[in-house]
C-alpha positions in Angstrom: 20.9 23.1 89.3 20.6 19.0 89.6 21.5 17.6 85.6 18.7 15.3 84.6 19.1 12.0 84.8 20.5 10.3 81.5 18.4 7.6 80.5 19.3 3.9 81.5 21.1 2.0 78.2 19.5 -1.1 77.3 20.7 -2.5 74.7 19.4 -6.4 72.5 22.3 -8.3 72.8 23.3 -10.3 69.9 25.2 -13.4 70.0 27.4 -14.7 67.0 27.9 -18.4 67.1 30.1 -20.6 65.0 27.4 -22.1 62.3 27.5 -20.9 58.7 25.5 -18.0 58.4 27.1 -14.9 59.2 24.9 -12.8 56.8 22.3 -13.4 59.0 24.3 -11.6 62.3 25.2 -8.8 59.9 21.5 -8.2 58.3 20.4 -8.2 62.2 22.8 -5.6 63.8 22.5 -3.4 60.9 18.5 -3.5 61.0 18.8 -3.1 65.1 20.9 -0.1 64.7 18.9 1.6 62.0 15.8 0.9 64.0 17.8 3.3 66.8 18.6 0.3 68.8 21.5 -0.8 70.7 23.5 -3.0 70.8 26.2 -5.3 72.9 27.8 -7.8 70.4 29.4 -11.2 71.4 31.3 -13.8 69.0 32.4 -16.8 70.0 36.1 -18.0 69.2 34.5 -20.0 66.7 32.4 -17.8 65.0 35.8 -15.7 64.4 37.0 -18.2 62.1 33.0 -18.5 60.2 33.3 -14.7 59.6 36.9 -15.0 58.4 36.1 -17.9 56.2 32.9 -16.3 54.7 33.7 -13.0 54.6 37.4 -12.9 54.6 37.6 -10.2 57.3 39.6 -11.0 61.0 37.1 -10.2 63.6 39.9 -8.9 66.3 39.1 -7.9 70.0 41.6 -4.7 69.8 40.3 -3.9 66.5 36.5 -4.6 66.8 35.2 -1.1 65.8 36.9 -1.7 62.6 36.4 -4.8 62.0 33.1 -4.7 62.4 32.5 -1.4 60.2 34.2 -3.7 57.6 31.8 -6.7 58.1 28.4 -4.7 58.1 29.8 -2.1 55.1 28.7 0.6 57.6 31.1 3.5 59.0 33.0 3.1 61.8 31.8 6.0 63.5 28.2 5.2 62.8 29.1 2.2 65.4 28.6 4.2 68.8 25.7 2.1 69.7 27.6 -1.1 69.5 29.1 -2.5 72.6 31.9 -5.1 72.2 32.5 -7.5 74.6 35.1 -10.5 74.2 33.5 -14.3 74.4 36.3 -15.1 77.1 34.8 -12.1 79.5 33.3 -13.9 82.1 33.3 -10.5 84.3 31.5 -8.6 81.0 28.2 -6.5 81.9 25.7 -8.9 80.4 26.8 -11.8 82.4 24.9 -10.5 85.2 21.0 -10.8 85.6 20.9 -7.0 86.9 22.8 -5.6 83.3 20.0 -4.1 81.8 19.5 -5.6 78.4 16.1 -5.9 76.8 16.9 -9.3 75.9 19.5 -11.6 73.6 19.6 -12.6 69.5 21.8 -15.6 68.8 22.6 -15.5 65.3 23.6 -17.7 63.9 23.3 -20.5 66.1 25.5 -23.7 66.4 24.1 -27.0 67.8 26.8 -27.1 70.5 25.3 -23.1 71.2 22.2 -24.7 71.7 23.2 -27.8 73.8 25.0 -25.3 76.2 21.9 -23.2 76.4 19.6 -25.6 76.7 21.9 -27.2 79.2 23.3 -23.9 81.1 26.8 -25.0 80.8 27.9 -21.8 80.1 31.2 -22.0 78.4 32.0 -18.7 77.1 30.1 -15.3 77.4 27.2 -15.8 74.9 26.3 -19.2 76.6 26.5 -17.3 79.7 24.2 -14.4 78.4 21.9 -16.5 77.0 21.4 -18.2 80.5 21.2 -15.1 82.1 18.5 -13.8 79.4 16.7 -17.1 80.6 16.6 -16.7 84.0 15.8 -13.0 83.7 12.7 -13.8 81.9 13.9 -11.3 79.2 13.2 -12.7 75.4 15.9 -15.2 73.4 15.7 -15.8 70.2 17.7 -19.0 68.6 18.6 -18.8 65.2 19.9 -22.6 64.5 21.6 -22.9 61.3 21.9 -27.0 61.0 20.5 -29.6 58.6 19.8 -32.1 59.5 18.9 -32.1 63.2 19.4 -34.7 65.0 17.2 -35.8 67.8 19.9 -34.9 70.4 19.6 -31.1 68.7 16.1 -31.9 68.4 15.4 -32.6 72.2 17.5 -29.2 73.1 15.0 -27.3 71.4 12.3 -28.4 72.9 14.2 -27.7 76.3 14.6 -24.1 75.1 11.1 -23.4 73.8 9.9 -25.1 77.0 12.1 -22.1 79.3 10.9 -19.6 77.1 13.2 -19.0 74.1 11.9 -18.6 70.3 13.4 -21.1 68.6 13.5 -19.7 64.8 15.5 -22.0 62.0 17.6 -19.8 59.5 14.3 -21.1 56.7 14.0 -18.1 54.1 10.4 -17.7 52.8 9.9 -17.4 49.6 6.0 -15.6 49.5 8.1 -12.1 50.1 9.4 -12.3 46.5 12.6 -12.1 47.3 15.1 -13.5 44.5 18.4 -13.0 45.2 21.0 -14.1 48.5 20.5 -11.0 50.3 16.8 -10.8 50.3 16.5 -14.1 51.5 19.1 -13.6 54.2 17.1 -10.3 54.9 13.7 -12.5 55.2 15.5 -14.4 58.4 16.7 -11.2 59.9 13.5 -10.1 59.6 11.7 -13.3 61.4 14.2 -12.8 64.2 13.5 -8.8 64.5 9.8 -9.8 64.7 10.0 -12.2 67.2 10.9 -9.4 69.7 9.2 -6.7 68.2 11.7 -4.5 66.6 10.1 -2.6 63.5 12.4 -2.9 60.3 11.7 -2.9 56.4 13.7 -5.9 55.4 11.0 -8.1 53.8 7.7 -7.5 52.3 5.1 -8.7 54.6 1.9 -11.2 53.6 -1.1 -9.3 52.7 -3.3 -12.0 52.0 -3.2 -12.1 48.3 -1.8 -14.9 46.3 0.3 -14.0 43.3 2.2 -11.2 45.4 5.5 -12.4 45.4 5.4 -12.8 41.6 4.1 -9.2 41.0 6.7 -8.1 43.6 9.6 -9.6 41.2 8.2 -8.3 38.5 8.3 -4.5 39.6 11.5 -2.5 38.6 14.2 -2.2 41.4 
């Protein structure tokens, strides 16, 4: 008797740049994985130092799984959707058009992530996968964390939009009633999720109705 075929893996692929913002990575891959996504997770060389420096935890390649667990506050067995690959791996999976990945979130994003996109340079992996997503036609979303822009940064952006990426600026919302770091770090993750269509909970939506994010503070937790 033939064993059914096991159902093709296609994971979003999030990309972890250098910029300040690491919340915003964590509050994404933690909202991917409850939605029962997977997910393949790249971080830059720099982006290691931003997570050590804001979080105080060393991302390390041979210790990833734990690392990792540490960094989201999740288990490390509740991981086995994540795939890790190092941003030195030029010969990882998602550096080829015919990986099958639904599409790529960087998160934060640096300006010099987004020059190299914009520019295919492809420097390290997640400039690589994010060219790849492009060519693919497979949906990219940019989360730049920068202020100000300059009009170099500025012109890149257009160049992505223009090839088909979402370009989405790390801007909280306020209308969500959201009054602490977390929930405002939530309201990005949550722009980012919608722009490819993955359902989550992390921000009250608007319902038409001024006043709404004052009533929402004013409801016990």
């Amino acid at each position: 008797m033939e064993k059914p075929e096991q159902p093709v893996r296609r994971p979003w692929i999030v990309g972890v740049s250098g910029a300040s913002g690491t919340p915003y990575a964590a509050s994404v891959i933690r909202a991917l994985l409850a939605a029962g996504e997977s997910v393949d997770l790249v971080v830059s060389r720099a982006a290691r130092l931003t997570i050590l420096d804001e979080t105080g935890i060393a991302f390390r390649d041979a210790h990833w799984r734990a690392d990792l667990a540490e960094w989201l506050g999740a288990a490390a067995d509740g991981l086995d959707d994540v795939r890790y690959w190092p941003a030195g791996d030029f010969a990882a999976g998602p550096s080829s058009g015919s990986y099958p990945a639904k599409g790529m979130l960087v998160v934060p994003a640096t300006t010099g992530a987004v020059a190299g996109i914009a520019l295919g340079l492809s420097k390290d992996l997640l400039q690589r996968v994010a060219s790849v997503t492009l060519k693919e036609r497979r949906p990219l979303v940019v989360c730049v964390r920068e202020a100000p822009l300059n009009g170099v940064t500025l012109k890149h952006l257009v160049e992505l939009d223009a090839q088909g990426a979402v370009v989405l600026p790390a801007s909280p919302g306020f209308y969500a009633g959201g009054s602490t770091v977390r929930e405002l770090v939530d309201f990005v993750a949550g722009r980012v999720l919608d722009a490819v269509g993955v359902s989550h909970t992390l921000y009250r939506r608007w319902e038409g109705e001024l006043g709404g994010a004052a009533r929402a503070a004013e409801r016990p937790a």
